[in-house]
VOBA-1610 file (N, C-alpha, C; in pm, whole numbers, padded with zeros to 5 digits, always signed):
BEGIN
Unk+01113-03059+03836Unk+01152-02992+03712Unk+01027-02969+03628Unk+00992-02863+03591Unk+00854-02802+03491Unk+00875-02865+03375Unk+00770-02914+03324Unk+00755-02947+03171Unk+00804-02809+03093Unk+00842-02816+02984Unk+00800-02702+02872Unk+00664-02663+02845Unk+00676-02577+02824Unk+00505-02520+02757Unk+00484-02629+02598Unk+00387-02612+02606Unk+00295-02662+02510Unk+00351-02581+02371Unk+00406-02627+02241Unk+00377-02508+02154Unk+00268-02523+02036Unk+00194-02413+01982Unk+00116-02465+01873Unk+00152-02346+01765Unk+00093-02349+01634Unk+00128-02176+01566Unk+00003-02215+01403Unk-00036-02080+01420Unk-00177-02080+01305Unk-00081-01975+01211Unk-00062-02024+01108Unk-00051-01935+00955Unk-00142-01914+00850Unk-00156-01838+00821Unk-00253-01785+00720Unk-00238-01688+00611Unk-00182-01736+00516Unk-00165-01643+00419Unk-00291-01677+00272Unk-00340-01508+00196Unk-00434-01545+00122Unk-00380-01427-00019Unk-00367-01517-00099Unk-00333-01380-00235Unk-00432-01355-00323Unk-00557-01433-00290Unk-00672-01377-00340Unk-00666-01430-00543Unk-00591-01503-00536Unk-00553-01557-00640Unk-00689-01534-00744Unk-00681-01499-00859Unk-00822-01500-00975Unk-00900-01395-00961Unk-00897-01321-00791Unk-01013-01186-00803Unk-00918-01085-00814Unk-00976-00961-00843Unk-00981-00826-00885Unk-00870-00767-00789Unk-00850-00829-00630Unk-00784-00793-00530Unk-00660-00865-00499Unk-00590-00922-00610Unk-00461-01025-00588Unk-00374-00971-00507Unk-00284-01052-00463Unk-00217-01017-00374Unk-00028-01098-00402Unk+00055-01068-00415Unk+00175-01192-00476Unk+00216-01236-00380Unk+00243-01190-00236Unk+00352-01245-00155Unk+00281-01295-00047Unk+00164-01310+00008Unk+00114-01382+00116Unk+00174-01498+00153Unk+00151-01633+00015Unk+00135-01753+00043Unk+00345-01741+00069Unk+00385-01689+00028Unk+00575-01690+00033Unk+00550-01624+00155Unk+00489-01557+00214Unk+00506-01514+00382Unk+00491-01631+00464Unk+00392-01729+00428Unk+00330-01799+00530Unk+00470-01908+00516Unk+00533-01938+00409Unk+00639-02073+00390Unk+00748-02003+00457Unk+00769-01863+00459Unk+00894-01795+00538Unk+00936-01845+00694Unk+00758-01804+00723Unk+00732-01816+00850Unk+00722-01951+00932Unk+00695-02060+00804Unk+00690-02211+00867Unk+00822-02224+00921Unk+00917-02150+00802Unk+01050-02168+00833Unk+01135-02144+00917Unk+01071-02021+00955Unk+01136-01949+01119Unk+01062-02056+01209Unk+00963-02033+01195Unk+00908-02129+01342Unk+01006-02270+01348Unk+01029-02352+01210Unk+01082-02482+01250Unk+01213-02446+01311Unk+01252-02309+01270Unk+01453-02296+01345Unk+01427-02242+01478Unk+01304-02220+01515Unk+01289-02185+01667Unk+01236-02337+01736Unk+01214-02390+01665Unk+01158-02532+01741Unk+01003-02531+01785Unk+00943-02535+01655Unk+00800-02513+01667Unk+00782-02591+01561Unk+00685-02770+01665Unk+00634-02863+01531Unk+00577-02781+01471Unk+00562-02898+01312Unk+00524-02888+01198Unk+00412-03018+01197Unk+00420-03091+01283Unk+00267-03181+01314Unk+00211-03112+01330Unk+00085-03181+01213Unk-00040-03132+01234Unk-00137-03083+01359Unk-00087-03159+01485Unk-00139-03120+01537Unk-00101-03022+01678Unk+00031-02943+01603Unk+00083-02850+01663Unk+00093-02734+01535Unk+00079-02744+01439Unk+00052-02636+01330Unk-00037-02659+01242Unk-00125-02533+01202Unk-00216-02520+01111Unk-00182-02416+00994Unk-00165-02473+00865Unk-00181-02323+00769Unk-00297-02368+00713Unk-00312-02228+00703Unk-00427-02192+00593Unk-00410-02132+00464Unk-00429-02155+00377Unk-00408-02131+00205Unk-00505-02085+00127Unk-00518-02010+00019Unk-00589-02020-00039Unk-00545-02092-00184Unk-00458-02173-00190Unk-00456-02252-00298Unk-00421-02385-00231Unk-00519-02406-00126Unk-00548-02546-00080Unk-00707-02588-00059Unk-00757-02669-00005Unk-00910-02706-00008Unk-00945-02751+00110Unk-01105-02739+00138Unk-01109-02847+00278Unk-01122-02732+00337Unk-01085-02791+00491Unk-01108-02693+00632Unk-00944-02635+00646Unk-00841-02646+00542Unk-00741-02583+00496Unk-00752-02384+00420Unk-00886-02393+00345Unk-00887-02300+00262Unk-00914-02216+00355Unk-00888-02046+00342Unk-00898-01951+00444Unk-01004-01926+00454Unk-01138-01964+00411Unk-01237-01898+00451Unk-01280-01836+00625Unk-01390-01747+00626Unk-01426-01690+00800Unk-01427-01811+00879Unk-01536-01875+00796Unk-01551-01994+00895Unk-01415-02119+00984Unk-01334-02113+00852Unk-01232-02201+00880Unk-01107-02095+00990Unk-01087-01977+00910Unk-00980-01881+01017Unk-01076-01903+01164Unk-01176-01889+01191Unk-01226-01852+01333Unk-01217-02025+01399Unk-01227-02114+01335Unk-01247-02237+01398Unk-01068-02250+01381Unk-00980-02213+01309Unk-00841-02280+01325Unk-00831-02165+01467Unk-00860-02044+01486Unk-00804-01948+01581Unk-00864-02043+01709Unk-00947-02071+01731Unk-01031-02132+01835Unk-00931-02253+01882Unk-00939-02330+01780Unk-00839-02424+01809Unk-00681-02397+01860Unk-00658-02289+01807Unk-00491-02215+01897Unk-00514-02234+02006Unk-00615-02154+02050Unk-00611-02077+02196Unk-00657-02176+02268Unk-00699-02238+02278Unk-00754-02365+02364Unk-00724-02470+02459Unk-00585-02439+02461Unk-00531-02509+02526Unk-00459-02461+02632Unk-00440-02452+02815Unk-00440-02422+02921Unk-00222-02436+02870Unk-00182-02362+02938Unk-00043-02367+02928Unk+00052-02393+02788Unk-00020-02328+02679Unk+00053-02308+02566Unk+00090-02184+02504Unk+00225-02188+02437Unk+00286-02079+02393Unk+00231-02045+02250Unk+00153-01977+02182Unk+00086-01965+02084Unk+00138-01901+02010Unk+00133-01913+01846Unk+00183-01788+01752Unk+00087-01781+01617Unk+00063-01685+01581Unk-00032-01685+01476Unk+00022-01567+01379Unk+00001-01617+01232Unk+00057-01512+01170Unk+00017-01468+01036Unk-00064-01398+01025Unk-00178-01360+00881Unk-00085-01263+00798Unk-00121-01304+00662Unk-00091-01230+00556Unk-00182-01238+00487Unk-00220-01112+00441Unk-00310-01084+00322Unk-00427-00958+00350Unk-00504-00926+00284Unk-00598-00776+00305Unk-00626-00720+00416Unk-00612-00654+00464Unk-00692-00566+00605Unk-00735-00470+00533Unk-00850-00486+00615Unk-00965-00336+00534Unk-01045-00265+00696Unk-01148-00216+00660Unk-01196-00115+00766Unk-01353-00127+00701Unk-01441-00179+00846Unk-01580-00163+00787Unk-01676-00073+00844Unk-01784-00022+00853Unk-01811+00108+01002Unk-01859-00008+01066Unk-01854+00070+01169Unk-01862-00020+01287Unk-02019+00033+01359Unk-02052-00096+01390Unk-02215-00159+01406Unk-02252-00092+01502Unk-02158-00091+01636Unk-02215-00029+01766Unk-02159+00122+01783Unk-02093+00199+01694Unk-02096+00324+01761Unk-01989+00296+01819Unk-01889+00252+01834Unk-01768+00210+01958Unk-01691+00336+01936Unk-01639+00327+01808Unk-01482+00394+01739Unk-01548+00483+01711Unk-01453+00602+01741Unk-01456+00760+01744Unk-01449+00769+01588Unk-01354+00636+01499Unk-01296+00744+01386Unk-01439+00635+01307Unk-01562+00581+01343Unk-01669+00496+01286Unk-01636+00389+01227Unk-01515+00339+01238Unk-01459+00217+01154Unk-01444+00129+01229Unk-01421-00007+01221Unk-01352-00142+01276Unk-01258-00193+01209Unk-01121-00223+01222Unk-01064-00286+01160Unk-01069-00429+01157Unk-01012-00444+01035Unk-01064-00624+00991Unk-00968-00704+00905Unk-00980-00789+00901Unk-00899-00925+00822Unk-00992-00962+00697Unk-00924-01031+00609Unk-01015-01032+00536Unk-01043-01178+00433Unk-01104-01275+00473Unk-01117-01395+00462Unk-01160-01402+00307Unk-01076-01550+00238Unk-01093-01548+00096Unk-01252-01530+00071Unk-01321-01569+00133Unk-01490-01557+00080Unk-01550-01412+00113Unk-01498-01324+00170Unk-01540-01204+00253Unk-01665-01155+00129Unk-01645-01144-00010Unk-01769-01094-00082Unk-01925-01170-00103Unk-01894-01298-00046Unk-02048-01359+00056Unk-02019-01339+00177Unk-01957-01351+00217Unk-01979-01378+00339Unk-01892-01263+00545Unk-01820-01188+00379Unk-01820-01061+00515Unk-01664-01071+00541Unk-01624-00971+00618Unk-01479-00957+00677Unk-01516-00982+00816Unk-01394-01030+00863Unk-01384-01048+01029Unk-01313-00917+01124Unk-01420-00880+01159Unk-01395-00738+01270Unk-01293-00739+01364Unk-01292-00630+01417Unk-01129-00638+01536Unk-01239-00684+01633Unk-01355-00666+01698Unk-01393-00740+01807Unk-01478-00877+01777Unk-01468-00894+01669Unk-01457-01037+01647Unk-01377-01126+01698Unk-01250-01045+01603Unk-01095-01137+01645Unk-01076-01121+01790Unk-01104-01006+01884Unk-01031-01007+01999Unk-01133-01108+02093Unk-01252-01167+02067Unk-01333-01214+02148Unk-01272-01382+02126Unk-01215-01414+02012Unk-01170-01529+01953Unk-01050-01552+02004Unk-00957-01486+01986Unk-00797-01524+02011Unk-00755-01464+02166Unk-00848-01353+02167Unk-00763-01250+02289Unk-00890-01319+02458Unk-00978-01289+02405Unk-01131-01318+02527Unk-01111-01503+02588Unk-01041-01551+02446Unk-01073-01699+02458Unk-00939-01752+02517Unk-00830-01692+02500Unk-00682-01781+02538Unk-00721-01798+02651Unk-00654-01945+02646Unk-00682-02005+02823Unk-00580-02005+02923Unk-00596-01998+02995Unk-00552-01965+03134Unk-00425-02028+03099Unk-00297-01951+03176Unk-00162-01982+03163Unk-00116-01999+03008Unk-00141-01940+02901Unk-00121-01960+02799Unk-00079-01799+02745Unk+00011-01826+02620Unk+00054-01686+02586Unk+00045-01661+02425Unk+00013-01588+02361Unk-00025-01597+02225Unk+00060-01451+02180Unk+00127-01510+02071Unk+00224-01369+01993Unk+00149-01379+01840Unk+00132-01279+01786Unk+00091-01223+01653Unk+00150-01150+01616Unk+00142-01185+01465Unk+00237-01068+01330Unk+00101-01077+01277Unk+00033-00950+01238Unk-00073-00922+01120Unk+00070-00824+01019Unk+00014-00891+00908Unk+00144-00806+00802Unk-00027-00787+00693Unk-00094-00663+00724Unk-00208-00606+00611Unk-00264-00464+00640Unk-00300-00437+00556Unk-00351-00308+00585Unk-00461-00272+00690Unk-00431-00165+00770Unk-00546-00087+00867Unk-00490-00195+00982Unk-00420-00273+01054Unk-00409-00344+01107Unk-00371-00275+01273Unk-00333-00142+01265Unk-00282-00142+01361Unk-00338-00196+01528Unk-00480-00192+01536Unk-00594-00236+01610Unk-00662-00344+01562Unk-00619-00456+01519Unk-00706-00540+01426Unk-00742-00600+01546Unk-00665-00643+01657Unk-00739-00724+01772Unk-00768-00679+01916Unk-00768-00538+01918Unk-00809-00434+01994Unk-00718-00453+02153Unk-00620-00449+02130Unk-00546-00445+02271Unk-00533-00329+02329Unk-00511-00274+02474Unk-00521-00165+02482Unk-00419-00086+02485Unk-00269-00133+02504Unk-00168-00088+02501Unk-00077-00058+02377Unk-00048+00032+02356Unk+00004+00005+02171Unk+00089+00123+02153Unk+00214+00102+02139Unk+00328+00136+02136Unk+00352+00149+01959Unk+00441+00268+01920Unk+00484+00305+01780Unk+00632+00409+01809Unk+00692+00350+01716Unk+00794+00377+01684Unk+00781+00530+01607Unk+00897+00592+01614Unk+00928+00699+01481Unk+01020+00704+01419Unk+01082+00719+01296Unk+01165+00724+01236Unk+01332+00763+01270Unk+01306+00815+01401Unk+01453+00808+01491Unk+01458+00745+01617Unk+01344+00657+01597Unk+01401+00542+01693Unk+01309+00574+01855Unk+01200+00666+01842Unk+01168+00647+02002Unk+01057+00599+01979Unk+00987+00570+02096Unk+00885+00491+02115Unk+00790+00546+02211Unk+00665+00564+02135Unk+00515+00654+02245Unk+00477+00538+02266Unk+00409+00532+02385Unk+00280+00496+02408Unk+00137+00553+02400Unk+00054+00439+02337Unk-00089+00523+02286Unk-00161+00452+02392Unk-00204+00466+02492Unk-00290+00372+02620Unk-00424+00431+02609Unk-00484+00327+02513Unk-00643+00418+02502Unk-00717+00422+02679Unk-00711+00382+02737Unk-00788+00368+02850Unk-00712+00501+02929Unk-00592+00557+02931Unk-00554+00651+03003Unk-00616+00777+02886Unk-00603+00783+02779Unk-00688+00862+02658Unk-00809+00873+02701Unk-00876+00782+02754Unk-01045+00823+02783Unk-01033+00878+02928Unk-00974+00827+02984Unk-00955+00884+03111Unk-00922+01044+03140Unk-00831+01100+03060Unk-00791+01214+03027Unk-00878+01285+02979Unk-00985+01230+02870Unk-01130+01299+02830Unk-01203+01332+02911Unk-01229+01228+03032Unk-01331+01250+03091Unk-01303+01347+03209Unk-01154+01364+03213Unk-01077+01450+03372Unk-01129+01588+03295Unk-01075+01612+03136Unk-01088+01744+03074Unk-01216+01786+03128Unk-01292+01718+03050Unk-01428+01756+03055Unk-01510+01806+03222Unk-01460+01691+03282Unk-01519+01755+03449Unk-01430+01866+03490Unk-01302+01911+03472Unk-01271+02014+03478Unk-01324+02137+03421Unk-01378+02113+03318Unk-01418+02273+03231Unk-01559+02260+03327Unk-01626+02187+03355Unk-01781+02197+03425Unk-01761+02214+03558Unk-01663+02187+03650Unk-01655+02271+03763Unk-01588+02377+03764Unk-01551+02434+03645Unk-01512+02592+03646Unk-01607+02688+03637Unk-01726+02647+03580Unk-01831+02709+03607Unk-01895+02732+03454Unk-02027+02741+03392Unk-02089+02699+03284Unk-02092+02821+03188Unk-02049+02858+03113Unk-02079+02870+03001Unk-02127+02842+02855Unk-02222+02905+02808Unk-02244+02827+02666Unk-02126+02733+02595Unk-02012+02788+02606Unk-01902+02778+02504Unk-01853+02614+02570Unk-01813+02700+02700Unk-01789+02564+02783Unk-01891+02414+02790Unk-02005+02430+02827Unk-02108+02313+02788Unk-02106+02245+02680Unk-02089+02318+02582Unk-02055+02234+02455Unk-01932+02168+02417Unk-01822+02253+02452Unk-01727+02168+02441Unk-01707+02052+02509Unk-01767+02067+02657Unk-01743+01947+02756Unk-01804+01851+02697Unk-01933+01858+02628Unk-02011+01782+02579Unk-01920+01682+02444Unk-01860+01739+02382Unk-01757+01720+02303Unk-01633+01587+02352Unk-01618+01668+02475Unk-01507+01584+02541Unk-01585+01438+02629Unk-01688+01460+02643Unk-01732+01365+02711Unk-01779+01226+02609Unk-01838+01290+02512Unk-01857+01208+02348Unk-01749+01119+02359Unk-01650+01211+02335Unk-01493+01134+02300Unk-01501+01036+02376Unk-01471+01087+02487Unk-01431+00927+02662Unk-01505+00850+02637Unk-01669+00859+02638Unk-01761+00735+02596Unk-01706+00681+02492Unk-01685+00720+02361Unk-01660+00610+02243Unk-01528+00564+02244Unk-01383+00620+02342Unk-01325+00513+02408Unk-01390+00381+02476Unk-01413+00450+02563Unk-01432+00338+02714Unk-01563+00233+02621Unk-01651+00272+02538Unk-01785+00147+02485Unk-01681+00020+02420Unk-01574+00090+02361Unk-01461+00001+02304Unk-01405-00055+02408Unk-01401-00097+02529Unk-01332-00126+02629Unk-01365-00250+02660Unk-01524-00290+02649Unk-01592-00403+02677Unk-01574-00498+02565Unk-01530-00585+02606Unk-01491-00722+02510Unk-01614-00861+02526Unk-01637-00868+02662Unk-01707-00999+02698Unk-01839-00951+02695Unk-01932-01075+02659Unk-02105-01033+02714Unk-02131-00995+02602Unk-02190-00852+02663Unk-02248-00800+02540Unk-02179-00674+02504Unk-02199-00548+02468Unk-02163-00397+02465Unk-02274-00357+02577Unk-02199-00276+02678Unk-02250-00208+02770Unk-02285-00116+02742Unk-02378-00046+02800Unk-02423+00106+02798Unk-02327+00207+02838Unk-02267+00299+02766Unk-02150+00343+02862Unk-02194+00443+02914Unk-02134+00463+03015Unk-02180+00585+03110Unk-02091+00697+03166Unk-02037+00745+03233Unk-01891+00794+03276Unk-01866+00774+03405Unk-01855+00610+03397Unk-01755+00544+03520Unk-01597+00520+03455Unk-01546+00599+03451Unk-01417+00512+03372Unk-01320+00377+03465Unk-01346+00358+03592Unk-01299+00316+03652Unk-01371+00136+03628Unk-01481+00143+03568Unk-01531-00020+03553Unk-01525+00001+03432Unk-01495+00033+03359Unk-01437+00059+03190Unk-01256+00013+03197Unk-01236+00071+03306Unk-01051+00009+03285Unk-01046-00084+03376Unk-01137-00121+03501Unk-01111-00259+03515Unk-01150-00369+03427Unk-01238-00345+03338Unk-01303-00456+03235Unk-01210-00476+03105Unk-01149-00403+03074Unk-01029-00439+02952Unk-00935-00486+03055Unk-00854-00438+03140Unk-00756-00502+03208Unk-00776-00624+03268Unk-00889-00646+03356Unk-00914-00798+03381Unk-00920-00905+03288Unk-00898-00862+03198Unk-00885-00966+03110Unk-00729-01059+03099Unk-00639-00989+03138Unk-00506-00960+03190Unk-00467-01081+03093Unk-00471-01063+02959Unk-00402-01161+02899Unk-00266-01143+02818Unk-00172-01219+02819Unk-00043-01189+02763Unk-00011-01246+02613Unk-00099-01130+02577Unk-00120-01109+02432Unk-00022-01034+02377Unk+00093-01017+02269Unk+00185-00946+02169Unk+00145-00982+02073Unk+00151-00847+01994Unk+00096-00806+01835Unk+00167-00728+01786Unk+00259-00768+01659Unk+00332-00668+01600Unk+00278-00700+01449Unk+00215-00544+01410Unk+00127-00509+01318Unk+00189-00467+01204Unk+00168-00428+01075Unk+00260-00397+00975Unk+00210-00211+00937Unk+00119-00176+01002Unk+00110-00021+00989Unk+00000+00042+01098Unk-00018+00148+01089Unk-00122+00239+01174Unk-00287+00169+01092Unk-00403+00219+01186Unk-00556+00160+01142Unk-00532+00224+00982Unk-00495+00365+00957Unk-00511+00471+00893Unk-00404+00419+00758Unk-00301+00317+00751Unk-00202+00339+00677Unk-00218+00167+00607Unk-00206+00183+00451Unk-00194+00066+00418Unk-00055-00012+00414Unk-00073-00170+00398Unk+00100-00242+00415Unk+00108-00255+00279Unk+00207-00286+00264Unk+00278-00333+00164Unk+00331-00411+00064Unk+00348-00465-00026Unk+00372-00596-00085Unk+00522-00582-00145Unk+00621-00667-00130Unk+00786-00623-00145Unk+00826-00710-00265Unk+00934-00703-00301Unk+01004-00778-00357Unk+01105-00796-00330Unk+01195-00908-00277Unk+01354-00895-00217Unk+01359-01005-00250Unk+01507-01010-00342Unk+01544-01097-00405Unk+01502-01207-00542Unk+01422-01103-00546Unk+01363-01171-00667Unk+01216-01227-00658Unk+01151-01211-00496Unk+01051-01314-00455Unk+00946-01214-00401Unk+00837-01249-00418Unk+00774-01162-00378Unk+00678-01199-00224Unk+00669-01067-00154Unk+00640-01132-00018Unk+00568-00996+00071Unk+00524-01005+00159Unk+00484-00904+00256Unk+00625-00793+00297Unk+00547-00680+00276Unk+00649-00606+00363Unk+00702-00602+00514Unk+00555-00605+00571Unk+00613-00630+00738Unk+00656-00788+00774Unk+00621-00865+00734Unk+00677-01023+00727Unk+00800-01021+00658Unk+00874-00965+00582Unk+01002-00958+00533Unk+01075-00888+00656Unk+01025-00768+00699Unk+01097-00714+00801Unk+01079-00728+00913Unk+01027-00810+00972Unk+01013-00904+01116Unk+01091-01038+01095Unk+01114-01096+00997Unk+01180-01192+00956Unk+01375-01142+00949Unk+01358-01044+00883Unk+01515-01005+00919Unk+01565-00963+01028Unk+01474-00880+01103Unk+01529-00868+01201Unk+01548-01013+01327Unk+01493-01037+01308Unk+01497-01222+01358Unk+01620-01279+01315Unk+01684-01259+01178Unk+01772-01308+01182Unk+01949-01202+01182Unk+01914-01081+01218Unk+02008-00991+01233Unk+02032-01000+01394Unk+01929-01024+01471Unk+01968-00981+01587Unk+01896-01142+01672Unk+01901-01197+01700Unk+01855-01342+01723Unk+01839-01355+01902Unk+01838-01283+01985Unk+01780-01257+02089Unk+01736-01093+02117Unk+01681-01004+02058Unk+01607-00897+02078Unk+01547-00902+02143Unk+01488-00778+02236Unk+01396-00738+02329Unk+01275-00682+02220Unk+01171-00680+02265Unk+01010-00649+02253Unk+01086-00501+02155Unk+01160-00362+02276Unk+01163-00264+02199Unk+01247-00229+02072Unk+01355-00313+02110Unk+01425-00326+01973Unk+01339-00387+01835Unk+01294-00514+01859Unk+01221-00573+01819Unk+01143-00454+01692Unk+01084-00358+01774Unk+00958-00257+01730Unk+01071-00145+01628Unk+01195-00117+01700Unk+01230+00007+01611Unk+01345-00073+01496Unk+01392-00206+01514Unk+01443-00195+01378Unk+01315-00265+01282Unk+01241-00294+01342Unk+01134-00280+01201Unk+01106-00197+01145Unk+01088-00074+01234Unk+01073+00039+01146Unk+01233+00070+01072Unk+01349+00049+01132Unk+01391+00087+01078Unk+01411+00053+00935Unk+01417-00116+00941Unk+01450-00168+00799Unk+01340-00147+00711Unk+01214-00109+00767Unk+01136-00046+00618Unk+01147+00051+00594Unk+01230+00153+00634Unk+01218+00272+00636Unk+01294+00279+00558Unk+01463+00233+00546Unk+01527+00192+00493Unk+01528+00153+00335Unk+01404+00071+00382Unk+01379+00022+00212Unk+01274+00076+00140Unk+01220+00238+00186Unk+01141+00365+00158Unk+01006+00312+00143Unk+00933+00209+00256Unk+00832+00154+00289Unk+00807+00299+00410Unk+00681+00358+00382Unk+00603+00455+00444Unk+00590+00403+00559Unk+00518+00283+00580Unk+00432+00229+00701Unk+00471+00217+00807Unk+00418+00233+00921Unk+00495+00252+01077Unk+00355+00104+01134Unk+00526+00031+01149Unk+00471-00061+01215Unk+00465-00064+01409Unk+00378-00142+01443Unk+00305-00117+01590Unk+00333-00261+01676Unk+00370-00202+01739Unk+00360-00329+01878Unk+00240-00300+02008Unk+00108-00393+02002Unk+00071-00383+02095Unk+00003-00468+02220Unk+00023-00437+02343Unk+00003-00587+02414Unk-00131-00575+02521Unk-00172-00688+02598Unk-00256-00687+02630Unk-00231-00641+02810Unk-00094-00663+02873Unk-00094-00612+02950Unk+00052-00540+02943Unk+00077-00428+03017Unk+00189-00396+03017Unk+00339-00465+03089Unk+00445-00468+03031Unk+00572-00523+03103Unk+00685-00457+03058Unk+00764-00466+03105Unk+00903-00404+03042Unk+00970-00456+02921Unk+00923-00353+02841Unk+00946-00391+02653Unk+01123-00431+02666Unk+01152-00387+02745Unk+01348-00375+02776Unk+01347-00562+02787Unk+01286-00608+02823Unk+01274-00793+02832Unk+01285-00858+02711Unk+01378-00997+02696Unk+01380-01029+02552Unk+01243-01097+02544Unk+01238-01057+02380Unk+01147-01150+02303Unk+01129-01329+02340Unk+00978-01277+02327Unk+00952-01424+02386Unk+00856-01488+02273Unk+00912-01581+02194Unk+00825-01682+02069Unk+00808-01792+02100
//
């Protein structure tokens, strides 16, 4: 007879309390969420849960240093079911290497970030996503703005307002760039044509440079085929349900009198409206119930390898 998995779960909520950038409902997201986890059966020992606060002290307070050493500590362990769940700023910084087409990185944004910086999406994905250990499974709610890529997975699924569901598969996106492009150049050269291919080939590279997670950043070249084995070998069973697109900010709610995250209010109800959901349901009544409650933001589900979203939710 198999043991159970291991469980552990990192919370992090920050309202930025005293600066210019307050925030009301974080720290009421993160107590929501203790709360779901304890009715799913997820200790509250310390040394199966960590929150992080910013109206606490110590290796408690959210700073970079402390989020990257509590994330480290999640993932670390060989056969555990992981959950992590941030509330508070997402912002967008340009990005260092040239990766992203649109020049940005998305980011989290740690109470000290004005010494000491925001934490990048390939930051986070080298931390939580590069580092989970073997036989282990890690689920995320980011409820902040620009989030939709905060930890760069490659599969990423969005809802629309009547309920269907695309897939955005950046690695078949670069792939498709790079087919365009060798197509217009074996049709034969024209000015018009050279440039555009040149265009299309731009594109596929600043996919596929985003592809490389481990080491260092590669030189990219137009192999797309060791560009999509190198994100996929990573083959980790990573879920992320985000609170909007890179492009779209989240929200801050009020229900019932309390104030709280928008996508953490509506991942939370639907949790308790429908109490065994699948992955895709999961994705469209979130949208639906913000939509509902005339919240703009289109929230995102995205994973690290593909499976049949039709499968229930797994926390």
């Amino acid at each position: 007879m198999s043991r159970p998995m291991r469980r552990k779960s990192l919370l992090i909520g920050i309202n930025y309390t005293g600066s210019q950038h307050a925030l009301r409902g974080c720290l009421q997201d993160v107590q929501n969420v203790a709360e779901f986890l304890s009715y799913r059966g997820y200790s509250n020992d310390p040394r199966s849960q960590v929150i992080l606060r910013d109206d606490r002290s110590g290796p408690y307070y959210p700073t970079g240093h402390n989020i990257l050493a509590a994330m480290g500590w999640l993932v670390s362990e060989p056969g555990t079911t992981c959950f992590l769940h941030y509330s508070g700023h997402g912002g967008q910084v340009r990005d260092p290497d040239g990766d992203r087409s649109s020049g940005f990185d998305s980011t989290i944004v740690p109470v000290d970030y004005e010494t000491m910086g925001q934490l990048d999406s390939d930051t986070l994905h080298r931390h939580i996503v590069s580092a989970l250990a073997p036989q282990s499974t890690l689920f995320v709610v980011f409820d902040c703005c620009h989030s939709g890529s905060a930890i760069e997975l490659p599969f990423v699924y969005r809802s629309d307002a009547d309920g269907n569901v695309n897939l955005m598969d950046n690695v078949k996106q670069g792939m498709h760039l790079v087919g365009a492009a060798t197509h217009l150049i074996q049709g034969g050269f024209t000015i018009n044509k050279v440039g555009e291919a040149k265009q299309l080939i731009a594109g596929a590279t600043s996919f596929f440079r985003g592809l490389t997670h481990s080491g260092g950043h590669q030189e990219a070249g137009l192999n797309p085929e060791e560009f999509e084995e190198d994100w996929v070998s990573e083959r980790k069973m990573v879920t992320m349900f985000s609170g909007c697109r890179d492009d779209q900010t989240s929200a801050d709610a009020s229900i019932s009198g309390a104030n709280v995250g928008a996508m953490s209010w509506a991942f939370l109800e639907v949790m308790k409206r429908e109490p065994n959901p699948t992955y895709l349901a999961t994705l469209q009544m979130t949208r639906q119930i913000l939509g509902e409650s005339k919240y703009q933001q289109v929230p995102q589900l995205s994973v690290g390898v593909q499976f049949d979203l039709n499968s229930p939710l797994i926390i």
